[in-house]
C-alpha positions as CSV (number, residue, x, y, z in Angstrom):
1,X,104.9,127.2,117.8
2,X,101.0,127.8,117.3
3,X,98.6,125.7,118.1
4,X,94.6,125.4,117.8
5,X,92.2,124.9,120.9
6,X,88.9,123.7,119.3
7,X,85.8,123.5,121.6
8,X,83.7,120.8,119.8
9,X,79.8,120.1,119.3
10,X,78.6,123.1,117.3
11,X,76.9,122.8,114.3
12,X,78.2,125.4,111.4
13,X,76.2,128.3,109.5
14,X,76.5,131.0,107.2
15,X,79.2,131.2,104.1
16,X,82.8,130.9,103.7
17,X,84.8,132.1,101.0
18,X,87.0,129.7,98.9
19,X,90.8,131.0,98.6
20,X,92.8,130.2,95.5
21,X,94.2,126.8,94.8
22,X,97.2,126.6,96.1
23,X,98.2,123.8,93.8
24,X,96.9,126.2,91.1
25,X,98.7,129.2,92.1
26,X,102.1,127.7,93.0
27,X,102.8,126.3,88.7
28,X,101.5,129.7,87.8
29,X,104.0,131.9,89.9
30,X,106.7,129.4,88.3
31,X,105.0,130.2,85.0
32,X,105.6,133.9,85.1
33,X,109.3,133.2,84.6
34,X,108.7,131.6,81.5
35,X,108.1,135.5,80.1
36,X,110.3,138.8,80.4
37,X,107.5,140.9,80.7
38,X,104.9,141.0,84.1
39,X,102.6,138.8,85.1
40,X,99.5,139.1,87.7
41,X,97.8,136.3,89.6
42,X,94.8,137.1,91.3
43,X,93.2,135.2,94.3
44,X,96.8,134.2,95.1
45,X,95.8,132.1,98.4
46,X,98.1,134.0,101.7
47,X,99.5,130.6,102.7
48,X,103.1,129.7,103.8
49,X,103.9,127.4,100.9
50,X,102.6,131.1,98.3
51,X,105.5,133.1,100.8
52,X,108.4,130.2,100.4
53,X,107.5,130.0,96.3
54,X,107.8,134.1,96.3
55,X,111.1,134.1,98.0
56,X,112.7,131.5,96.3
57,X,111.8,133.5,92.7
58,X,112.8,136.5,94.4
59,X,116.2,135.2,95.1
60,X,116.3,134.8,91.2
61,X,116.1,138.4,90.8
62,X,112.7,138.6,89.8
63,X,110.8,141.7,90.9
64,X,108.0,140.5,92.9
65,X,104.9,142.9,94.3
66,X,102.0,141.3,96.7
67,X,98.6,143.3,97.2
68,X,96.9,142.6,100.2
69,X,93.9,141.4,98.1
70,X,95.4,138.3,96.6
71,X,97.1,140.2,94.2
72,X,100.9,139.4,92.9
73,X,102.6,141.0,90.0
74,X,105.7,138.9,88.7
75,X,108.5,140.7,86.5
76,X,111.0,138.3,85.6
77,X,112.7,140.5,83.2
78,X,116.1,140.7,85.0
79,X,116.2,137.1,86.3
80,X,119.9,136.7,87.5
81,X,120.0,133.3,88.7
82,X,118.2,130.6,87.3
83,X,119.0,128.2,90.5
84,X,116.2,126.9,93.1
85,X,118.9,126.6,96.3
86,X,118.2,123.8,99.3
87,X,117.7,126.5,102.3
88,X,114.2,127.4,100.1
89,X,113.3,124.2,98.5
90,X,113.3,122.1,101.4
91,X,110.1,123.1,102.8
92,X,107.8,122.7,99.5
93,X,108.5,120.1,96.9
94,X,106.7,122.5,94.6
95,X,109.6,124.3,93.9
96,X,110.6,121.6,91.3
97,X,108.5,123.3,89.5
98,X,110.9,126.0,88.8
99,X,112.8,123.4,86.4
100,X,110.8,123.5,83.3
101,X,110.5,127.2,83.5
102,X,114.2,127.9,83.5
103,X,115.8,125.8,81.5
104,X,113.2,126.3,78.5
105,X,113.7,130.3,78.9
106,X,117.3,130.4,80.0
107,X,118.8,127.2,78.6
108,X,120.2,126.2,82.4
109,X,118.7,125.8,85.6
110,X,119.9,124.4,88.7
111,X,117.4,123.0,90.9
112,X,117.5,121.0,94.6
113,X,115.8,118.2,95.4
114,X,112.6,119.0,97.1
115,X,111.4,118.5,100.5
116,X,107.7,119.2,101.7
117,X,105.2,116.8,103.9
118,X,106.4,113.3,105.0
119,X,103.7,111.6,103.0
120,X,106.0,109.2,100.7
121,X,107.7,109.2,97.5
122,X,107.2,111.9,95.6
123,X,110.0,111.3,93.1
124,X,110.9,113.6,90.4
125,X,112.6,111.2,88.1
126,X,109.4,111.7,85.3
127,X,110.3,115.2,85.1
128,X,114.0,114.7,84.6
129,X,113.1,111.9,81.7
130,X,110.7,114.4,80.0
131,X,113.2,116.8,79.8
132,X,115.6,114.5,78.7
133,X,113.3,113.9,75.3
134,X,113.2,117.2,74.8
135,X,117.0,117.5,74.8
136,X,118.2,118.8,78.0
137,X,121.1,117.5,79.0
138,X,120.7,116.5,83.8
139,X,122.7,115.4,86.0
140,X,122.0,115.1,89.6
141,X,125.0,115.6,91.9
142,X,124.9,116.6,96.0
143,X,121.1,116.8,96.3
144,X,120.5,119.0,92.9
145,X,119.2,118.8,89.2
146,X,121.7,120.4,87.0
147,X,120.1,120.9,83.6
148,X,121.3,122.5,80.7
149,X,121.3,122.6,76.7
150,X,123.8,120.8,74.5
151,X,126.4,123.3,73.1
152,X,125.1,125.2,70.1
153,X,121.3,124.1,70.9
154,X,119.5,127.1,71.6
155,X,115.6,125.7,72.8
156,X,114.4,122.6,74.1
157,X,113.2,120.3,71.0
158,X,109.2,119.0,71.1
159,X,109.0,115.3,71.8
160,X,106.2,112.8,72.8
161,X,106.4,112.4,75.9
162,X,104.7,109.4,78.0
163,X,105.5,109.3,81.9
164,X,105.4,106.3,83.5
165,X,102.7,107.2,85.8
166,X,100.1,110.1,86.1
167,X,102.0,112.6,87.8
168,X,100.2,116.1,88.5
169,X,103.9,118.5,89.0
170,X,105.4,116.6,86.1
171,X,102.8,117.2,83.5
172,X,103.0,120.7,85.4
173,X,106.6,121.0,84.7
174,X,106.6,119.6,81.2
175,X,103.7,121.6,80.3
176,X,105.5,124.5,81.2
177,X,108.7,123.6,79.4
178,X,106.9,122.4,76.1
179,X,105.8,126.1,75.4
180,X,108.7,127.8,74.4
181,X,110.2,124.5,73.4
182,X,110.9,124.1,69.1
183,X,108.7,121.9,67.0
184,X,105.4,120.0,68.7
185,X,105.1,118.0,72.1
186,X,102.8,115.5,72.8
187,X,102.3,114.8,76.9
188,X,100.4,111.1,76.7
189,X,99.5,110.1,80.6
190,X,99.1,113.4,81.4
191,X,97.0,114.3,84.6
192,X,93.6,115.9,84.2
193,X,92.9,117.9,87.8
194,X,91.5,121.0,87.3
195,X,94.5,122.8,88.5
196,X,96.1,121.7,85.1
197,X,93.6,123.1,82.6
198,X,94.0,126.4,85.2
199,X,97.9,126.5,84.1
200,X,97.0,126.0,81.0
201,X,94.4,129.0,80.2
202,X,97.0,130.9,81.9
203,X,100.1,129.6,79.4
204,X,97.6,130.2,76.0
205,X,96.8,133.8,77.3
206,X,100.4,134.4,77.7
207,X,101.0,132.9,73.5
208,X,101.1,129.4,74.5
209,X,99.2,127.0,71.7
210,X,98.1,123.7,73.9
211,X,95.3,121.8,73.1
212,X,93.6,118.9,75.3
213,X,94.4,120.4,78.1
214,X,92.1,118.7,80.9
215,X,92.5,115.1,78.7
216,X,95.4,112.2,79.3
217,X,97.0,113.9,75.8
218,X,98.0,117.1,75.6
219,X,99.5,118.5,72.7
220,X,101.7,121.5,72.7
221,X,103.3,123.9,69.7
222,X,106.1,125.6,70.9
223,X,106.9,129.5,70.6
224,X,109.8,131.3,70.7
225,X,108.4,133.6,73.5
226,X,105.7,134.2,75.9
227,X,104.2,137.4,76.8
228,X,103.1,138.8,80.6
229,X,99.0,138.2,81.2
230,X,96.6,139.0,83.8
231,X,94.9,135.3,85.4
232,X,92.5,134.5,88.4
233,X,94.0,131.4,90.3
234,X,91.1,128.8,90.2
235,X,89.4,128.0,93.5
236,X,90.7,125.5,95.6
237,X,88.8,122.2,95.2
238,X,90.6,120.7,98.3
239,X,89.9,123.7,100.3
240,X,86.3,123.2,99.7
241,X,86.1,119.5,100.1
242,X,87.6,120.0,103.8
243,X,84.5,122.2,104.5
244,X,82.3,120.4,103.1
245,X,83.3,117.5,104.9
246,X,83.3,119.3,108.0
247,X,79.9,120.7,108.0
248,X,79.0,117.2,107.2
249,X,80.5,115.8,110.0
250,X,78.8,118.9,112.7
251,X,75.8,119.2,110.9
252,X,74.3,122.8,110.1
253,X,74.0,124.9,106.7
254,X,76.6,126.6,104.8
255,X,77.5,128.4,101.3
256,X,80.9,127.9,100.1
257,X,81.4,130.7,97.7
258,X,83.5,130.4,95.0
259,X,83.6,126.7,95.0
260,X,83.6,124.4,92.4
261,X,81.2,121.5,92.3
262,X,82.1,120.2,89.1
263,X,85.5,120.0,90.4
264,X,84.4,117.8,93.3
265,X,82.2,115.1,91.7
266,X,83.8,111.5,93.5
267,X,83.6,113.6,97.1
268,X,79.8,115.2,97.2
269,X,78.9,111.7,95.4
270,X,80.1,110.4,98.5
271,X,78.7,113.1,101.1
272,X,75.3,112.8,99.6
273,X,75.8,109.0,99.9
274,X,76.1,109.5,103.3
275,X,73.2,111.4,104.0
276,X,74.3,115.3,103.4
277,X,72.5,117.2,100.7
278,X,75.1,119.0,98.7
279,X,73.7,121.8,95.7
280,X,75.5,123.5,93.2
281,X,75.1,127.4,92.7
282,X,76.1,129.7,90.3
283,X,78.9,131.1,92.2
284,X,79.4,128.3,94.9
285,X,78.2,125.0,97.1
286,X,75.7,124.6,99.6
287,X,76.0,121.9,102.2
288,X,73.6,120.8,104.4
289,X,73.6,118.0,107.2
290,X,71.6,117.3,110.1
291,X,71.9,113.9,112.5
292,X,74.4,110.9,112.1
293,X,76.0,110.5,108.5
294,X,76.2,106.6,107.2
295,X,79.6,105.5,107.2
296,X,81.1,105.5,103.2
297,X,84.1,103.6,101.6
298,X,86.3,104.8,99.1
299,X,89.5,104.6,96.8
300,X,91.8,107.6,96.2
301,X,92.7,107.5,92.8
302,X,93.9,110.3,89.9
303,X,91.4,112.9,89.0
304,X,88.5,112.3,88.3
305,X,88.1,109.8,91.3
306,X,88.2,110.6,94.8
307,X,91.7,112.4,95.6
308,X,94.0,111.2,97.9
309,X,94.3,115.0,99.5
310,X,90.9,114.3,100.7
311,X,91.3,110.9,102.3
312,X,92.0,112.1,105.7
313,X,89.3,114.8,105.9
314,X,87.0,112.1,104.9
315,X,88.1,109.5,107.1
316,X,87.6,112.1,110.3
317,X,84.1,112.5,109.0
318,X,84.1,108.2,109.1
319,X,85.0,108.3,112.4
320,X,81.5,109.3,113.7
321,X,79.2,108.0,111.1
322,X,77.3,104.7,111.9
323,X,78.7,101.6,110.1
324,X,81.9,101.0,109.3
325,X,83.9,102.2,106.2
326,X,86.9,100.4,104.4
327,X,89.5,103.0,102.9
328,X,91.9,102.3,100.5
329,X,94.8,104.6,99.9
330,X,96.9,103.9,96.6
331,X,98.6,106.9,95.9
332,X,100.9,107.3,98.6
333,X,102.2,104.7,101.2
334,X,102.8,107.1,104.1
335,X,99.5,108.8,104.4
336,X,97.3,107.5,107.4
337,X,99.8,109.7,110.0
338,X,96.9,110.8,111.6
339,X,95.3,107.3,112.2
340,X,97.2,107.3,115.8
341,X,96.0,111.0,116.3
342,X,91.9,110.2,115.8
343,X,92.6,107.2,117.8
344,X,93.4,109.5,120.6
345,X,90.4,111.2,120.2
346,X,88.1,108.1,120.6
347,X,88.0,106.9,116.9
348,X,88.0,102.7,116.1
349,X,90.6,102.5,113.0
350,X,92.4,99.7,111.8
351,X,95.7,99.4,109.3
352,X,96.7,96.7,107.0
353,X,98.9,98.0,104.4
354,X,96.7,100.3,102.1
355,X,93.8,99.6,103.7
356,X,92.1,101.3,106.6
357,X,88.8,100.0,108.7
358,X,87.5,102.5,110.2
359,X,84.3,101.6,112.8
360,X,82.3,104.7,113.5
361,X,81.7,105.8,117.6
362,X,78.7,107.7,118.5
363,X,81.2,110.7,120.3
364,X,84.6,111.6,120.0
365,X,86.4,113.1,123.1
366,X,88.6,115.9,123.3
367,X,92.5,115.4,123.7
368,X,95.9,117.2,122.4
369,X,96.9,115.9,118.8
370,X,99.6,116.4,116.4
371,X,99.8,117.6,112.9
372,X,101.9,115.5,110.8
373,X,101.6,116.5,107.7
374,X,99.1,118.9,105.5
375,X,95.5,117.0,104.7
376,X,96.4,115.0,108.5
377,X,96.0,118.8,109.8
378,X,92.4,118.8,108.3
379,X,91.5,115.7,109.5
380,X,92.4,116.4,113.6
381,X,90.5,120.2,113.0
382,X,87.2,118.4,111.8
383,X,87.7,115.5,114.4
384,X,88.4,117.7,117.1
385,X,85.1,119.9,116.0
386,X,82.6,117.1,116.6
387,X,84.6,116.2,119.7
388,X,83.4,116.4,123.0
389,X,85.3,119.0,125.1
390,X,88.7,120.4,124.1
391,X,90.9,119.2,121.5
392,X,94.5,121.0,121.0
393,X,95.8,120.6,117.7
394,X,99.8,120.7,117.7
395,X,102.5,121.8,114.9
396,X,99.4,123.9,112.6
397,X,102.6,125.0,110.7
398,X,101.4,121.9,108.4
399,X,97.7,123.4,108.3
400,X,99.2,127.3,106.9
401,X,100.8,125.6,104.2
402,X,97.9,124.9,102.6
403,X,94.9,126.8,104.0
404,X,94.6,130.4,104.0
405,X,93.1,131.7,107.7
406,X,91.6,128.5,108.4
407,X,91.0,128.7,112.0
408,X,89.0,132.5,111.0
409,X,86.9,131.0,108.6
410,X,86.0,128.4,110.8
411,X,85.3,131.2,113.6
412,X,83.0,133.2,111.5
413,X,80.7,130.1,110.5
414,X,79.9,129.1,114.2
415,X,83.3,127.1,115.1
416,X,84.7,127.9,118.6
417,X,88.4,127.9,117.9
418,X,91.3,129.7,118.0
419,X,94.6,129.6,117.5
420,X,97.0,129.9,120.6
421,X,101.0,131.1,120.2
């Protein structure tokens, strides 16, 4: 199992390039199976969750072809098996998104229960009630979603739709379902992170006919089909937030290119709060920070506000600020994992229930840490780069699910760190 050895106290420099979302390009490789003819994503990010969603549409019978540029070409023309089986889906809860594709093209789809990082309930119970207004008849026996049409129905019927909560795959899922669905469906509660309106350029240049994408109300026209299209994957906000954050917390200068500052407007609010200076380019960010950051509090909450993928990053970046910061996570009860792992490292955190107190230290010192889940892995590699001596950073299968090269990037900007097999 591979690990990181991270040598901390040196500031970053120079410019990093930001990879595709993957929360982007994982709905749109589930999106090319809405159409019989190819698809390309470009700037397809090269991380582990990209690999597990490729198999698993593979073992459809879809025709699948990777570049080495961030390339991927999607036929689903000769899709065999619309059925998303356990062995695949229990590493990535994204492959729920599969659902909504399937069943509106095929009329069946059998899908497992997902799996993915530890971080709380996820459930998928808005998803099966969208589709249920839309006329699909699910069932969920042994640890899958059955879903089919009524006898003699031959599409999904257009509904208004509200979910019960905002929920990013769902709106993803019903999106995706609404598009080849009959008559008009209205999404009401619908998310609005930039990964959506992403999906949704991508769905219109294939014949989709969505409107308010980006809004809580989304209002989709079905067609009866959808043709292939060519689509760059959006950059990944989270992706960029982590470096930012990170360069914050080590001081120095660096361009992230390709990032999105307009997608990042309740986290640089917060950097520049704390004393970094944080520009918007034409093609990118610039961060700069030089001596101790002021400690900041925060609330995850949907897009637009701060996102609870970032909470951990910017709690590491706490951690060594002056003053203390309160933290309140209210999107998932299982995500301050990594609260015992900066503790090891020197940090002052406290837990009650939602809340975290976290009472910045002057220096963090080097120890061996474990990755618990995805954002946690962030959060020990930016902690353990302002640390003092040698920090180890365990189980980094959690870090390549969700960042592409990492551990190079950071390299090539100044970081000493590399990964150890």
């Amino acid at each position: 199992m591979d690990k990181l050895l991270i040598r901390g106290g040196r500031e970053l420099r120079g410019e990093v390039l930001v990879s595709g979302a993957k929360n982007a390009a994982l709905p749109e490789l589930c999106a090319a199976l809405l159409s019989a003819q190819p698809v390309t994503l470009r700037n397809v990010p090269r991380l582990q969750d990209v690999a597990t969603m490729l198999k698993l549409i593979r073992n459809m019978g879809v025709a699948v072809e990777q570049g080495q540029d961030g390339t991927v070409r999607i036929d689903a023309s000769r899709l065999s098996s619309p059925e998303a089986p356990y062995e695949l889906v229990k590493t990535m809860r994204a492959s729920v998104l599969a659902l909504g594709p399937l069943l509106a093209r095929f009329g069946e789809a059998t899908v497992s229960l997902p799996g993915g990082c530890a971080i709380g309930s996820r459930p998928v119970d808005q998803h099966i009630k969208g589709l249920q207004a839309m006329g699909a008849e699910i069932t969920v026996e042994h640890g899958y979603i059955l879903a089919k049409l009524p006898r003699g129905q031959q599409r999904l019927k257009g509904a208004r739709i509200t979910t019960d909560m905002v929920t990013v795959t769902g709106t993803e899922n019903l999106l995706m379902a609404a598009t080849l669905a009959e008559g008009e469906t209205i999404l009401e509660n619908a998310a609005q992170e930039p990964e959506i309106p992403d999906l949704a350029e991508m769905l219109i240049k294939m014949g989709a006919k969505i409107e308010g994408h980006g809004t809580s109300r989304i209002r989709i026209q079905g067609v009866a089909a959808l043709q292939g299209c060519e689509h760059q994957v959006v950059a990944d906000r989270i992706e960029a937030g982590t470096f930012l954050c990170a360069v914050a917390a080590t001081g120095g200068d660096v361009v992230l290119k390709h990032g999105r500052a307009d997608h990042l407007d309740a986290v640089i609010e917060k950097l520049v709060a704390a004393g970094a200076k944080v520009t918007a380019l034409p093609d990118g960010i610039r961060v700069q920070s030089q001596g101790r950051l002021q400690a900041q509090s925060f609330r995850t909450t949907e897009y637009p506000g701060f996102p609870t993928d970032m909470q951990a990053q910017f709690m590491a970046l706490n951690c060594i600020a002056q003053g203390t910061a309160k933290i309140t996570e209210t999107i998932f009860e299982n995500r301050y994992m990594h609260v015992n792992e900066l503790v090891r490292l020197g940090a002052k955190i406290q837990i009650d229930g939602k809340v975290a107190v976290v009472e910045g230290v002057a220096q963090l010192s080097g120890a061996t840490v474990m990755a618990t889940d995805l954002r946690a892995s962030a959060s020990l590699v930016i902690a353990g780069l302002v640390a003092e001596g040698e920090t180890v950073v365990d189980r980094i299968y959690h870090l390549d699910r969700g960042y592409d090269r990492m551990e190079a990037k950071l390299a090539a900007i100044g970081a000493d760190i590399e990964r150890i097999k």
